[in-house]
N, C-alpha and C positions, 0 to 999 in steps of 0.2 A: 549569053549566060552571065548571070550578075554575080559577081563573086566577092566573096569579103574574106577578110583576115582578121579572124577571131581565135579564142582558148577553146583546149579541149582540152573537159577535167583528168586526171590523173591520180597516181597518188593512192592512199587509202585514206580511211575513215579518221579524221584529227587528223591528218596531213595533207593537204591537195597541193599537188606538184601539177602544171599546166603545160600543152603542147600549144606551141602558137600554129596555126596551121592557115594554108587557102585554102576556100572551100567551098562548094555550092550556096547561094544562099536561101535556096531550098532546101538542103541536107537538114537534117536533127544536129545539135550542138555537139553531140557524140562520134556521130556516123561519118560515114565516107567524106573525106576530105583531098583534093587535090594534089596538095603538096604540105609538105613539113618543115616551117621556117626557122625551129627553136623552141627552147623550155625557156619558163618561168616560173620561180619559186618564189610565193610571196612571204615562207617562212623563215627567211633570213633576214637579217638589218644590216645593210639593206638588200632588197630581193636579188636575187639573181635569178638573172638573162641571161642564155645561150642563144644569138641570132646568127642568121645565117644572113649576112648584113646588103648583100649584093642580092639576095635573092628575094626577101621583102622590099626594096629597092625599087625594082624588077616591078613585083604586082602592083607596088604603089602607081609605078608609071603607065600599067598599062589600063589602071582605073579599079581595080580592087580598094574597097571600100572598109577600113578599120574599123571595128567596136571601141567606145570611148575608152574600155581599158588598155586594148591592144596599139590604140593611139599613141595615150601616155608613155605604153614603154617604148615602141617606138622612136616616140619625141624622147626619151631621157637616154637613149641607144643613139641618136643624131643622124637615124632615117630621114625624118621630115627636113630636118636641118639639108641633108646633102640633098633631096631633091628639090630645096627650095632653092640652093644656090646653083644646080642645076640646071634649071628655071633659068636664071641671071644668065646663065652659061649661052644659051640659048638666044635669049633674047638678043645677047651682046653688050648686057651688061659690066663683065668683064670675063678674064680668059677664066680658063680651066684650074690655070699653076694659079689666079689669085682665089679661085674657089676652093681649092687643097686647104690652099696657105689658112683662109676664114674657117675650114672645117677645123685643121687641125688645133688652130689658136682656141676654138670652142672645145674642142675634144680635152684639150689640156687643163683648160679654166673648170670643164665637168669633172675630170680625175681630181684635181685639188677637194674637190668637195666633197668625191667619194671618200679621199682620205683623208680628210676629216671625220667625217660620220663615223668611218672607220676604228681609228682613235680614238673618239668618244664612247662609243661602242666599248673597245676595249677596258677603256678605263672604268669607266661604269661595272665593267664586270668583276675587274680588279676589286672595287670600292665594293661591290657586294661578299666579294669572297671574303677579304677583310673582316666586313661586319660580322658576317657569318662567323668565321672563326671567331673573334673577340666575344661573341654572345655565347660561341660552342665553351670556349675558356672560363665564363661567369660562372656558365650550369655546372662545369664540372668543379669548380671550387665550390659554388652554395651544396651539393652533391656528394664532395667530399669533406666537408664541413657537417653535416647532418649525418654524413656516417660516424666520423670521429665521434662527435656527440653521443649516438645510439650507441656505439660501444663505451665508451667513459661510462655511459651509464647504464651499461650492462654489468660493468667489472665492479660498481658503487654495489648494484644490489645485489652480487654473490656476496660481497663482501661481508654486507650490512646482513645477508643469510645466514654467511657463516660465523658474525659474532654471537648474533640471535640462539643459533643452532647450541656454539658454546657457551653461553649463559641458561639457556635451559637444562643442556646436561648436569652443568655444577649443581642444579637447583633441585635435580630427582636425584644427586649422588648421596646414600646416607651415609651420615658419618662413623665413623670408624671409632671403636671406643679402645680403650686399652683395658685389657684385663686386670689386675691387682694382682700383685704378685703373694702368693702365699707364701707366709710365712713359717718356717719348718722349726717346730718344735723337737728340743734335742731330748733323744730318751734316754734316761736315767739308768745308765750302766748299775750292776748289785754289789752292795759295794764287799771289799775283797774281804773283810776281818770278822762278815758275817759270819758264823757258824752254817757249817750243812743243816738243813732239815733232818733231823734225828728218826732214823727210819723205826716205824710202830713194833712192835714184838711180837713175833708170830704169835697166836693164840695156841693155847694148851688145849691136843686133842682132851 
């Protein structure tokens, strides 16, 4: 039976998370598979790989056959790496403890440059939030500037309403006249050395 070590999609719709799996190489991409050797997510910087490191290992050695993607990770996990010096082990190339020693000096030189990317990573995200903010900070000053303004010049034209309002009133108020005071004519008391009016004489029945 020919078998290979390929992804099975996962995930949902805008995110595919992958299962590395053995598996018939008759089977559909989807369908029954073997064995289950690990996840990979190519949605992180950089992706993560969960391998089951002795057990792809394993299929590599017994002729399970990778898909160019499944290779790569693979190769950047240091699968191929240990069954190449494996290989050497066998051959008589040298021992076991110096094939450790070459895995591990590679394992360490590949961490250095995870942590790197790492850190770039980081920083990058730093330098965006930054920007972000400093740009969030412009809008609300040009934002709060344009409000200032729309009020100044809202308080100008009540303003300019309310002098308007009072110059039109002065101008239908009419004016007020003063009446003339009359003047009071004094009346002529009778004077006291006048004689009575001499009463008329009864007439003779």
């Amino acid at each position: 039976m020919a078998t290979k070590i390929r992804l099975q999609r996962g995930g949902h719709k805008g995110y595919a998370v992958y299962r590395i799996v053995a598996a018939d190489a008759r089977a559909p991409r989807d369908g029954r598979f073997i064995e289950k050797l690990g996840m990979y997510n190519p949605n992180t910087n950089p992706a993560t790989v969960m391998l089951n490191f002795d057990r792809a290992l394993y299929w590599l050695e017994v002729g399970a056959q990778p898909t160019d993607t499944v290779r790569t990770i693979l190769s950047r996990e240091g699968v191929l790496m240990m069954k190449h010096l494996r290989g050497g082990v066998k051959k008589g190339a040298f021992d076991e403890a110096a094939a450790q020693a070459k895995f591990e000096a590679w394992k360490a030189d590949k961490e250095k440059g995870l942590d790197a990317v790492r850190q770039n990573e980081q920083k990058t995200k730093k330098d965006l939030a930054a920007k972000r903010l400093e740009e969030e900070k412009k809008l609300n000053e040009v934002l709060a500037k344009k409000v200032a303004e729309k009020k100044a010049a809202a308080v100008a034209e009540e303003a300019e309403a309310a002098a308007e309002e009072a110059s039109v009133a002065a101008e239908e108020a009419p004016a007020v006249e003063e009446a003339p005071v009359a003047e009071e004519t004094p009346q002529e008391a009778p004077a006291a050395d006048e004689p009575a009016a001499e009463e008329a004489p009864a007439e003779e029945a």
